[in-house]
DSSP file (Angstrom, degrees, kcal/mol; ACC not computed):
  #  RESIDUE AA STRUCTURE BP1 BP2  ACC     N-H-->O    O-->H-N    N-H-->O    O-->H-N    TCO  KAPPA ALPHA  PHI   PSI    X-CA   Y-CA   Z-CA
    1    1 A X              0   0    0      0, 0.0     3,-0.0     0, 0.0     0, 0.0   0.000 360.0 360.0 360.0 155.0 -172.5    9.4  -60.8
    2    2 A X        -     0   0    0      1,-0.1     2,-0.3     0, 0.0     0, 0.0  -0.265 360.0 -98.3 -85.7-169.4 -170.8    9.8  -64.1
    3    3 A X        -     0   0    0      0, 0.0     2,-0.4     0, 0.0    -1,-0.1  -0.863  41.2-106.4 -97.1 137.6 -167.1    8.2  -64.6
    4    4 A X        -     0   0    0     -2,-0.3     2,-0.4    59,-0.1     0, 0.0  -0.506  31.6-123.3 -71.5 132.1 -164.3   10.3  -64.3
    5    5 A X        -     0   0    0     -2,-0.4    58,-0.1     1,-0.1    -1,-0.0  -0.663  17.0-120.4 -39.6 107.9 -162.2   11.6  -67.6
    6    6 A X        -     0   0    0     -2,-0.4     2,-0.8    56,-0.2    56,-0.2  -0.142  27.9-121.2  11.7 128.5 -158.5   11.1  -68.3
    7    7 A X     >  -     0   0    0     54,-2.1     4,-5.5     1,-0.1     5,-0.2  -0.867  22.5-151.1 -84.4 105.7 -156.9   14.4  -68.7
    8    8 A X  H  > S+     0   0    0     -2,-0.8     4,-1.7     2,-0.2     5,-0.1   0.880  90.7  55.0 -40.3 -30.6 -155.5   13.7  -72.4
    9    9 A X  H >> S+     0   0    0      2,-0.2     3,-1.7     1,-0.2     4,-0.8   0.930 109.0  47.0 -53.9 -78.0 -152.4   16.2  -71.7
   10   10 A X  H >> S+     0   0    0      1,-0.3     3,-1.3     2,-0.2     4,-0.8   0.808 113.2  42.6 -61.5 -50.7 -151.6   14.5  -69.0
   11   11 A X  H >< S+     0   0    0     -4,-5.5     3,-0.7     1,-0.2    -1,-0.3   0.889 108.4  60.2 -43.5 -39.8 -151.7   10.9  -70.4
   12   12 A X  H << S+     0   0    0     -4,-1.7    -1,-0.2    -3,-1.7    -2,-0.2   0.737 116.2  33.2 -74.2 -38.0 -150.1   11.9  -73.5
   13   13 A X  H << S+     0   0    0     -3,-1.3    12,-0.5    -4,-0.8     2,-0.3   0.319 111.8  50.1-121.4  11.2 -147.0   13.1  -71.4
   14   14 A X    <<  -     0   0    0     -4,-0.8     2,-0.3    -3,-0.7    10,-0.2  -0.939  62.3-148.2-148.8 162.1 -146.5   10.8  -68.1
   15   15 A X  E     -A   23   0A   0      8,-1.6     8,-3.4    -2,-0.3     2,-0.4  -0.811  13.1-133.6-145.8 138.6 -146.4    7.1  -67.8
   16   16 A X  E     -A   22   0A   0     -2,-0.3     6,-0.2     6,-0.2     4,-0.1  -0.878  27.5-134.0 -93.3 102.4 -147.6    5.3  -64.8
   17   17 A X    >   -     0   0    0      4,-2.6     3,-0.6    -2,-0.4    -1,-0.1   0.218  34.6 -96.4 -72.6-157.8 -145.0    2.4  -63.5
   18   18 A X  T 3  S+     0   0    0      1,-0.3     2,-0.5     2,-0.1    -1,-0.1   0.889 125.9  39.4 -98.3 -48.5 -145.5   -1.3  -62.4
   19   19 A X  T 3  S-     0   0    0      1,-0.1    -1,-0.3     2,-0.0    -2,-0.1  -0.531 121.5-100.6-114.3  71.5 -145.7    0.6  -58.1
   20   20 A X  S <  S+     0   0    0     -3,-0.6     2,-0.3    -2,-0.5    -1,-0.1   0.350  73.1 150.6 106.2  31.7 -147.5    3.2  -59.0
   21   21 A X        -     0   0    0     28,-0.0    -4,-2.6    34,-0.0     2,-0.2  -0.805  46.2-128.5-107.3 164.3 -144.7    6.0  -59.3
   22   22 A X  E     -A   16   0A   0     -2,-0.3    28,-1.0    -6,-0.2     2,-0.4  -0.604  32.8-169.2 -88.8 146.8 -145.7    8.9  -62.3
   23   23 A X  E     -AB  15  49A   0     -8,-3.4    -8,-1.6    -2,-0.2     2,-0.3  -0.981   5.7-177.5-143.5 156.1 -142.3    9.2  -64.8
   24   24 A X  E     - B   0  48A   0     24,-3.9    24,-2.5    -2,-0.4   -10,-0.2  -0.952  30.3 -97.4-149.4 158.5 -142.2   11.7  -67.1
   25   25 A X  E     - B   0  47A   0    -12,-0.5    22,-0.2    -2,-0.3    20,-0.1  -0.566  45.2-107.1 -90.7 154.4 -139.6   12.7  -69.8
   26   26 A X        -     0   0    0     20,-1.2     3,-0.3    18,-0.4    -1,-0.1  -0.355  35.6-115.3 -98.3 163.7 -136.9   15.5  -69.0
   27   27 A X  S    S+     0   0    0      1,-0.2    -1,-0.1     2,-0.1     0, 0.0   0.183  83.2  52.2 -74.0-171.1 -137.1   19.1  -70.5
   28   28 A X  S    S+     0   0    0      1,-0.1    -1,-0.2     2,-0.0    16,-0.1   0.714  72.2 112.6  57.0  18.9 -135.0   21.0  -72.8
   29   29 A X        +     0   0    0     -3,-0.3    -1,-0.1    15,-0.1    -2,-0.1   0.569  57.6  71.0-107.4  11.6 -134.9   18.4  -75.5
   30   30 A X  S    S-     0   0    0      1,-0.1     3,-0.2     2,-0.0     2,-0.2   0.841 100.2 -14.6 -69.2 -63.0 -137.0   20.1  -78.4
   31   31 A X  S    S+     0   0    0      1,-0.2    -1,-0.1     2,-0.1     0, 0.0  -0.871 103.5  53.1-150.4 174.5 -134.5   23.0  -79.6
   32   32 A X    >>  +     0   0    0     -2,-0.2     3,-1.5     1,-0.1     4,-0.9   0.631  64.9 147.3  81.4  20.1 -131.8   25.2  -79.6
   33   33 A X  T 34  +     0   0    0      1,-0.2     3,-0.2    -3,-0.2     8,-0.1   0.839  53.4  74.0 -83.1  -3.1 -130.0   21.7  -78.9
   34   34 A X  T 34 S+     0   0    0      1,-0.2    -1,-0.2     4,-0.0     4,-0.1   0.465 100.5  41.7 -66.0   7.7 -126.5   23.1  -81.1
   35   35 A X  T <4 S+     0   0    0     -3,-1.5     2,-0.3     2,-0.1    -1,-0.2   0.349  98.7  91.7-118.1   4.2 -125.5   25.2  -78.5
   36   36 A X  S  < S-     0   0    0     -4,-0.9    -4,-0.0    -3,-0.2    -3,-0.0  -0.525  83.1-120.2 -56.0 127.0 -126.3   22.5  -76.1
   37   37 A X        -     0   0    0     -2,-0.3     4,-0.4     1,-0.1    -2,-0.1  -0.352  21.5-117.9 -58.9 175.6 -123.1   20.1  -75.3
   38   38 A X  S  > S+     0   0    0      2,-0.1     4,-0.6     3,-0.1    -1,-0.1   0.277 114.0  64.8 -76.5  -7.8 -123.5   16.9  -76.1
   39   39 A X  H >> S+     0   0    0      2,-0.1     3,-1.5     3,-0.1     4,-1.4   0.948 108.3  35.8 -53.3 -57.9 -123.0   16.3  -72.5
   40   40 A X  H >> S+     0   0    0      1,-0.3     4,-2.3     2,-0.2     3,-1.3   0.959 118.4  53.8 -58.5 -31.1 -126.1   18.1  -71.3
   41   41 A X  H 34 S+     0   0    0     -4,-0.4     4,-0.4     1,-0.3    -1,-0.3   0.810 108.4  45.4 -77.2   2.6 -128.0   16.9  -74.4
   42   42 A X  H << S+     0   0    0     -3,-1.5    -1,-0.3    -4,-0.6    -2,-0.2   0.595 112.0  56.3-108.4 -24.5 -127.1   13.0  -73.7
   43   43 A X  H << S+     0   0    0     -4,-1.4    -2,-0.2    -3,-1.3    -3,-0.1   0.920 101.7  66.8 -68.7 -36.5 -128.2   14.0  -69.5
   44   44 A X  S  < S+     0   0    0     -4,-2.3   -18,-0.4    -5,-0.2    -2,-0.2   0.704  86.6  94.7 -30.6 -63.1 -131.4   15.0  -71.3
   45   45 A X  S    S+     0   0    0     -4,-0.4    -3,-0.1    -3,-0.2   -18,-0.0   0.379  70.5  14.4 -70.6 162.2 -132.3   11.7  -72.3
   46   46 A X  S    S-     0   0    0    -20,-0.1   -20,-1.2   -21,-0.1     2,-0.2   0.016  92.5 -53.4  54.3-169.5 -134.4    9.1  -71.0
   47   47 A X  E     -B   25   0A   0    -22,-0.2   -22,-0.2   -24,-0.0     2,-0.2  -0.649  35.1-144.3-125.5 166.9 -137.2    9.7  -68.1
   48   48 A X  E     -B   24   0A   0    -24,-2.5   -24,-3.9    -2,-0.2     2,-0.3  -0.798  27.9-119.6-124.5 130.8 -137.5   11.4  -64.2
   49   49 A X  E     -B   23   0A   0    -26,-0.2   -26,-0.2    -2,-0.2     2,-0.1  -0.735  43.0-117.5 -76.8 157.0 -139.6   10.1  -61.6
   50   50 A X        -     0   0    0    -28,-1.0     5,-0.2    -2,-0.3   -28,-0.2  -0.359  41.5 -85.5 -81.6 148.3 -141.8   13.3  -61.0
   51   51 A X    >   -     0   0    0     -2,-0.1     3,-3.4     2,-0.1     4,-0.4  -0.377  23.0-114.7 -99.2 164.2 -141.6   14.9  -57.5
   52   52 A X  T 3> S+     0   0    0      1,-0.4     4,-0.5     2,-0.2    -1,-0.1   0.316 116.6  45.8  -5.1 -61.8 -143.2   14.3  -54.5
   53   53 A X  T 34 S+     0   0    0      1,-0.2    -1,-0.4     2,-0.2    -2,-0.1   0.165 115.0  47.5-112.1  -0.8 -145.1   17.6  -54.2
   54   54 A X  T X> S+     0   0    0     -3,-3.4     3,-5.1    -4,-0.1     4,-1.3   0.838  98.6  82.7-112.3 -59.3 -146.5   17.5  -58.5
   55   55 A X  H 3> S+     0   0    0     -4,-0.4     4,-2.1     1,-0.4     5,-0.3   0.489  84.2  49.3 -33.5 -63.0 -147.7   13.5  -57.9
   56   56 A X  H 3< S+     0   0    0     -4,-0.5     4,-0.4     1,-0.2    -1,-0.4   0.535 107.8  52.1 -56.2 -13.5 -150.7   14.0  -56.4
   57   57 A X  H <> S+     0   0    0     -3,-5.1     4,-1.5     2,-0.1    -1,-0.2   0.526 110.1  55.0 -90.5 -11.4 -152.0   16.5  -59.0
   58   58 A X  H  X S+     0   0    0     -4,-1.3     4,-2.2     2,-0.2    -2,-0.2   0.893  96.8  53.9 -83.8 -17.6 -151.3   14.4  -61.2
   59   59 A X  H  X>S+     0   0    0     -4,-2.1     5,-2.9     2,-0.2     4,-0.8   0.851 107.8  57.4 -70.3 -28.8 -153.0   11.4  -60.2
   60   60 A X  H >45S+     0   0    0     -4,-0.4     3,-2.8    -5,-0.3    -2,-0.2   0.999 111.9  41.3 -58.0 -71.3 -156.1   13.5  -60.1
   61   61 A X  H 3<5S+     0   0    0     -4,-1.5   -54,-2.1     1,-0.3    -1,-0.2   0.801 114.2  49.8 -71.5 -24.2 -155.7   14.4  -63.5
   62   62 A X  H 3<5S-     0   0    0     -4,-2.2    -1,-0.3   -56,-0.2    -2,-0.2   0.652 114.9-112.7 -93.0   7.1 -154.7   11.0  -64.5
   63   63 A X  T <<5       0   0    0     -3,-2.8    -3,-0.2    -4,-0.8    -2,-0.2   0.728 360.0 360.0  88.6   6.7 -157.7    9.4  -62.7
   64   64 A X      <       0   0    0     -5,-2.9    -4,-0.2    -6,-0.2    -5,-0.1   0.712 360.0 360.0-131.0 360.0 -156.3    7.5  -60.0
C-alpha cells in the first residue's frame, strides 16, 4: 500500500501544536485594510485554534 500524501494547501496554511490541536491564521488580513480600524486590524493578528467540526478534515488532509 502506497504512503499517503500531504495536502500542500493545507500544510502551507495550518500548523500542528505540541497536543495535537490544528491552528490556523485569522482572515481578513490581505486587503482593503484602510478602511479597517486599527482595532479590528490589530484583532486580526496572530492565530485561531480551528473548530471542532473543520479538524477532522483536516487531519485527513494533513495525514494524520
Amino acid at each position: 500500500m502506497p504512503k499517503n500524501k500531504t495536502h500542500s494547501g493545507t500544510s502551507k496554511r495550518v500548523k500542528v501544536t505540541g497536543s495535537g490541536k490544528i491552528v490556523r491564521g485569522k482572515t481578513g488580513k490581505r486587503h482593503r485594510l484602510e478602511k479597517k480600524s486599527s482595532r479590528v486590524t490589530r484583532r486580526m493578528s496572530g492565530t485561531t485554534v480551528v473548530s471542532d467540526s473543520d479538524a477532522p478534515r483536516l487531519k485527513k488532509l494533513l495525514g494524520l
